[in-house]
C-alpha positions in Angstrom: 91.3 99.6 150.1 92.1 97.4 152.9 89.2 97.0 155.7 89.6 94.4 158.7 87.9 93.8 161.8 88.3 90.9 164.9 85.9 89.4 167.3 87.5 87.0 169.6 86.1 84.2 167.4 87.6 85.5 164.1 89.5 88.0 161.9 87.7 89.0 158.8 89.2 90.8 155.9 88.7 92.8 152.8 91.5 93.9 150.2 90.9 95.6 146.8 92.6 97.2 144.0 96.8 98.0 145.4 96.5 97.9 149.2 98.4 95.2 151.1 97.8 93.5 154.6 100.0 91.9 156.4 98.5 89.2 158.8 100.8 87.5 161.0 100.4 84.3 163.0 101.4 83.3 166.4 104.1 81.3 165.2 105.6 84.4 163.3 104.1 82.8 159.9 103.1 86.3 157.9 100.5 86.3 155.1 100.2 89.1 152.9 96.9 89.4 151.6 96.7 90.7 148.3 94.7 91.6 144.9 97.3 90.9 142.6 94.7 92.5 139.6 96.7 95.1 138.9 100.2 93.4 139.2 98.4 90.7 136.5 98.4 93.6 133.6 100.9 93.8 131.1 103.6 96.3 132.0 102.7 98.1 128.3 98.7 98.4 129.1 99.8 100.5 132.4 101.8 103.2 130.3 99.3 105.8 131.1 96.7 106.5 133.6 94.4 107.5 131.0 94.8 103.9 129.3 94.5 102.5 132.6 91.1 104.4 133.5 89.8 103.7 129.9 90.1 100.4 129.4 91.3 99.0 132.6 89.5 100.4 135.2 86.2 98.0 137.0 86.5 96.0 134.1 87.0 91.7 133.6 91.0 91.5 132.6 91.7 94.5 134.4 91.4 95.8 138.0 88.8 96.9 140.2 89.1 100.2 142.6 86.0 101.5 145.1 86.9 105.8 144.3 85.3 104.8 140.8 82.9 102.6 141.5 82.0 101.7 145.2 79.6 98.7 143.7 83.1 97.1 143.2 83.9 96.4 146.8 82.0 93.2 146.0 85.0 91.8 143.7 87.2 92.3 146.3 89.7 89.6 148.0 87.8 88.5 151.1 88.2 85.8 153.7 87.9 85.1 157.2 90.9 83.6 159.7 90.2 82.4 163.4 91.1 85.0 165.8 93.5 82.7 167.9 95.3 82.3 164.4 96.0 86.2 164.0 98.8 87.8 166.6 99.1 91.1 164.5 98.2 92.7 161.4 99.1 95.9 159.5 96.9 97.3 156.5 99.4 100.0 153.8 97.8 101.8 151.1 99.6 101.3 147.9 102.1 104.7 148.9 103.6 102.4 152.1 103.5 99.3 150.3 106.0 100.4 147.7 109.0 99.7 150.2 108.4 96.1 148.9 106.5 96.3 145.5 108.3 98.8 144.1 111.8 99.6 145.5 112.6 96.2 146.7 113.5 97.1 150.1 112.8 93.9 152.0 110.0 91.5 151.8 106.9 91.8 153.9 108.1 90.3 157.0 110.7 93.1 156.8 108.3 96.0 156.1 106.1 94.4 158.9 109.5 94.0 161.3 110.5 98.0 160.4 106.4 98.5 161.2 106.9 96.8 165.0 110.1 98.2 165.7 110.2 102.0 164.2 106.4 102.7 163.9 104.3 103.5 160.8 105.5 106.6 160.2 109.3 105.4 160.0 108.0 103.3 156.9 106.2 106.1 155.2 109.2 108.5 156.4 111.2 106.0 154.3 109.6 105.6 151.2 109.3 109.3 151.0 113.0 109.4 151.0 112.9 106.9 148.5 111.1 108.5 146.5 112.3 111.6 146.8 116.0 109.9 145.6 114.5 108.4 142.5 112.8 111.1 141.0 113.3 110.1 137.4 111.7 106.8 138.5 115.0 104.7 137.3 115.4 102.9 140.4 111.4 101.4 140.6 112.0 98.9 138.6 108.2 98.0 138.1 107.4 101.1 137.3 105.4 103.5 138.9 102.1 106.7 137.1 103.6 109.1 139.6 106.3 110.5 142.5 104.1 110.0 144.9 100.8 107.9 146.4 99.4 108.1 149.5 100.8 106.2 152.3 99.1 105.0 155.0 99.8 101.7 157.6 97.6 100.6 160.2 99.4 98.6 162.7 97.4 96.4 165.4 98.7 94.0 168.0 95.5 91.2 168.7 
């Protein structure tokens, strides 16, 4: 879950569970915000989603996602940046943001370049392709509970 919102005095954020945003300065400077929960697990304790939603799942040591539990939005990351300090942001459900996280292709000032220049859809478009060429799952190399996720981006210009 990735919710943010601007006034002109200030950009105020909240990430939780897999999402990503992307917040980029004036200068260029990008800052992926990030709950890094999930990435914090052993690779062995994510072997199944029903180990995951057993012992895992809203709990301290593991990770916390709203679709069980919507009291969890409070554990969130949160924070709050200037608005003069934010030129641009994109949100990407966990689906988009496995360009980076799981196929490794680019960092996120690429996935947030292919964002400005194609459009959202040529990123999703992408990892669709992407997954539809690793079907076995060999070429994730972190791993990944199913073919495909949703994929969302949000894009905004300040």
């Amino acid at each position: 879950m990735v919710l943010a919102r601007w006034s002109p005095a200030a950009v105020e954020y909240l990430v939780l569970s897999d999402s990503a945003l992307l917040l980029e300065a004036p200068d260029g400077t990008l800052t992926p915000v990030l709950d890094d929960r999930l990435a914090r697990l052993p690779r062995s304790a994510l072997a199944t989603d029903a180990l995951v939603d057993a012992n895992l799942r809203n709990r301290e040591g593991g990770f916390f996602t709203a679709a069980a539990d919507p009291a969890v939005a409070a554990r969130a990351v949160t924070g709050a940046l200037p608005r003069a300090g934010v030129r641009t942001l994109a949100a990407l459900t966990d689906g988009a943001a496995r360009w980076v996280e799981k196929f490794g292709e680019g960092d996120w000032a690429d996935c947030l370049a292919l964002v400005r220049k194609q459009g959202a859809q040529a990123l999703v478009d992408r990892v669709r392709e992407l997954e539809r060429a690793d079907a076995a799952g060999d070429r994730a190399f972190l791993g990944r509970s199913k073919t495909h996720d949703d994929a969302t981006v949000v894009y905004a210009e300040l």
